[in-house]
MIDO-373787 format. One record per atom (N, C-alpha, C, CB): x, y, z. Coordinates in pm, whole numbers, padded with zeros to 5 digits, always signed. Each point is the difference from the previous one (the first is absolute). Glycine has a CB too. Example, Ala and Ser with C-alpha at 12.3 -4.5 7.8 and 13.67 -1.06 7.14 Angstrom:
+01319-00569+00780-00089+00119+00000+00090+00120+00000-00189-00117+00125+00154+00222-00197+00082+00119+00006-00077+00109+00073+00118-00063-00215
***
This chain:
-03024+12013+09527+00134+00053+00009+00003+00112+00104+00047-00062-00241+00026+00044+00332+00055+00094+00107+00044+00130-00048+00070-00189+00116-00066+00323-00059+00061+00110-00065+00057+00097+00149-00184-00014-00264+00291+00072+00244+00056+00064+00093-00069+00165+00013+00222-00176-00046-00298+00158-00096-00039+00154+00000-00149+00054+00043+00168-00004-00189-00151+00044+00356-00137+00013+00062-00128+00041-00090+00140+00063+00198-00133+00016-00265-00075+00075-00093-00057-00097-00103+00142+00207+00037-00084-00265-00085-00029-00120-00119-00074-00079+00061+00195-00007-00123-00142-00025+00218-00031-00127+00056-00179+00064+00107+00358-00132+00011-00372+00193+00029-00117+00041+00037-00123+00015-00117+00154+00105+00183-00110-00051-00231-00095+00010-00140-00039-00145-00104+00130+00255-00001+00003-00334-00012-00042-00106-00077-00117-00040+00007+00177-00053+00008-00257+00033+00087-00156-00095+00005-00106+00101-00103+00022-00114+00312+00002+00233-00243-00095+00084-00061+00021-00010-00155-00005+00157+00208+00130-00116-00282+00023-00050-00136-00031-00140-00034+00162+00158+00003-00149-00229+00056-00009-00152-00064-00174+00023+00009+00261-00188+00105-00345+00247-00021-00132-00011-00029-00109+00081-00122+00070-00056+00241+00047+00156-00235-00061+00131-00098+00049-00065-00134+00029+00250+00166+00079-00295-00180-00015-00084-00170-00070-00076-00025+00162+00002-00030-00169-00087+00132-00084-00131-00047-00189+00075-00045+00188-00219+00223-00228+00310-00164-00114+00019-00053+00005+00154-00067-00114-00180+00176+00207+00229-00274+00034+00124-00042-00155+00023-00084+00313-00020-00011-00330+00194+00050-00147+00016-00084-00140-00019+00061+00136-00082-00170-00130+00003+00284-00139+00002+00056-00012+00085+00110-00033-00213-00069+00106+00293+00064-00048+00075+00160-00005+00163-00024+00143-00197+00171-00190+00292-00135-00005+00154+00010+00128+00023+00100-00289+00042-00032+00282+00074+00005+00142+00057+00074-00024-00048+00126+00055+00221-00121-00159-00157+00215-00015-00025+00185-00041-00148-00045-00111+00263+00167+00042-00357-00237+00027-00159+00043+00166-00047+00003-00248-00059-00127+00326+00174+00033+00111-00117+00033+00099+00099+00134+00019-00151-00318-00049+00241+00317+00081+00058+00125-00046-00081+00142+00009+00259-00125-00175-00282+00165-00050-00052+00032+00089-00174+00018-00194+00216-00086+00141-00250+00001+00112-00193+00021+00131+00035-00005-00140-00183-00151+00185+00290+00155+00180+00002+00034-00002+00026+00101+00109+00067-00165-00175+00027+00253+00017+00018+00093-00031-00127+00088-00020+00232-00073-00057-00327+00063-00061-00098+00083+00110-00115-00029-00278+00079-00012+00326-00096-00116+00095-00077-00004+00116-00008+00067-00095+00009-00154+00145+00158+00179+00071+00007+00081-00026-00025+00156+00062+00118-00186-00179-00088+00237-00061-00023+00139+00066-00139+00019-00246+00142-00007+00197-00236-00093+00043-00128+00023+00125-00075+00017-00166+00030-00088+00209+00062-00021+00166-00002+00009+00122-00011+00074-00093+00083-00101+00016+00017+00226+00048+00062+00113+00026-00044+00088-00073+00112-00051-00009-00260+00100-00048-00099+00081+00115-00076+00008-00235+00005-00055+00321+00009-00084+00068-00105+00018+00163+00079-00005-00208-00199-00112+00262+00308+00132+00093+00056+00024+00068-00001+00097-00084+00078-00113+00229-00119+00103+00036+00008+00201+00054+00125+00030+00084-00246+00044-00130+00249+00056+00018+00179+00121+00150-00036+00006-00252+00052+00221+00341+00088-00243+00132+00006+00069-00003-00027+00142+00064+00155-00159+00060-00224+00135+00088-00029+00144+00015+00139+00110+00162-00185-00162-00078+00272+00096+00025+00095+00078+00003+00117-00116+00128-00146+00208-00277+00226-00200-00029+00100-00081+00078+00160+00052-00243-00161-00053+00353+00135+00167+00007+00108+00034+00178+00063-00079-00208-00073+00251+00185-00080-00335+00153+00037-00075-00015-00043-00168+00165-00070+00252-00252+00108-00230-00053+00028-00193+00065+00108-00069-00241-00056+00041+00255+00179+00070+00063+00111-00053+00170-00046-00076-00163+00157+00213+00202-00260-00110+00151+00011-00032+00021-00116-00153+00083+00053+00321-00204-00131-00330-00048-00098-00095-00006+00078-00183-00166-00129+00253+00107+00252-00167-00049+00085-00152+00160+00055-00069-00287+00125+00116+00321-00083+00014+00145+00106+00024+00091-00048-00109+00001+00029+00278+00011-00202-00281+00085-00090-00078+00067-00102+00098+00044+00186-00180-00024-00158+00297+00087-00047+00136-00029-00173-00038-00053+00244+00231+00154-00327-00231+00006-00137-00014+00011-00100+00146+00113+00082-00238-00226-00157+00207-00011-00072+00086+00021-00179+00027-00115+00222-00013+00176-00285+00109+00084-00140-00072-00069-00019+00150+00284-00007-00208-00410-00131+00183-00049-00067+00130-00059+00080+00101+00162-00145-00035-00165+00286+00029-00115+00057+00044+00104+00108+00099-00231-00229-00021+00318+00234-00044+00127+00113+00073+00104+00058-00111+00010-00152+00238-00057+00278-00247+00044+00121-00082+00219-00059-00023-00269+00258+00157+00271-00277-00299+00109+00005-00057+00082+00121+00016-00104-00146-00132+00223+00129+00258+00090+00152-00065+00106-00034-00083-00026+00136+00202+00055-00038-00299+00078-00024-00098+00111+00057+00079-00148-00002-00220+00271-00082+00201+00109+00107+00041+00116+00076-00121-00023-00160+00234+00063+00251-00235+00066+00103-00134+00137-00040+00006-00145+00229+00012+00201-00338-00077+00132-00043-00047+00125+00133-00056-00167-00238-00074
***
């Protein structure tokens, strides 16, 4: 299942691995395989298009086909 929420969605692998073997690892073994899980993870993420308008992304600014929505005030 797909998720819109960057955060979730980066982490899932690492959770889906840390349950499946809950209890066998010391603290640095499992910080250790999260971190590497994520290494792997990473490989497969796509790079923004145009990182130089992330700011206006965070801001809230709406975007329709890859050109900023202006609202106009009725």
């Amino acid at each position: 299942m797909r998720t819109t929420n960057p955060i979730e969605s980066t982490f899932s692998t690492v959770r889906l691995r840390t349950d499946k073997v809950r209890g066998c690892f010391s603290a640095t073994t499992a910080i250790t395989m999260a971190f590497k899980l994520c290494e792997c993870a990473e490989k497969r993420w796509l790079r923004l298009h145009c990182p130089e308008r992330l700011a206006e992304v965070i801001k809230g600014v709406k975007f329709v086909n890859g050109i900023e929505k202006k609202w106009i005030a009725a």
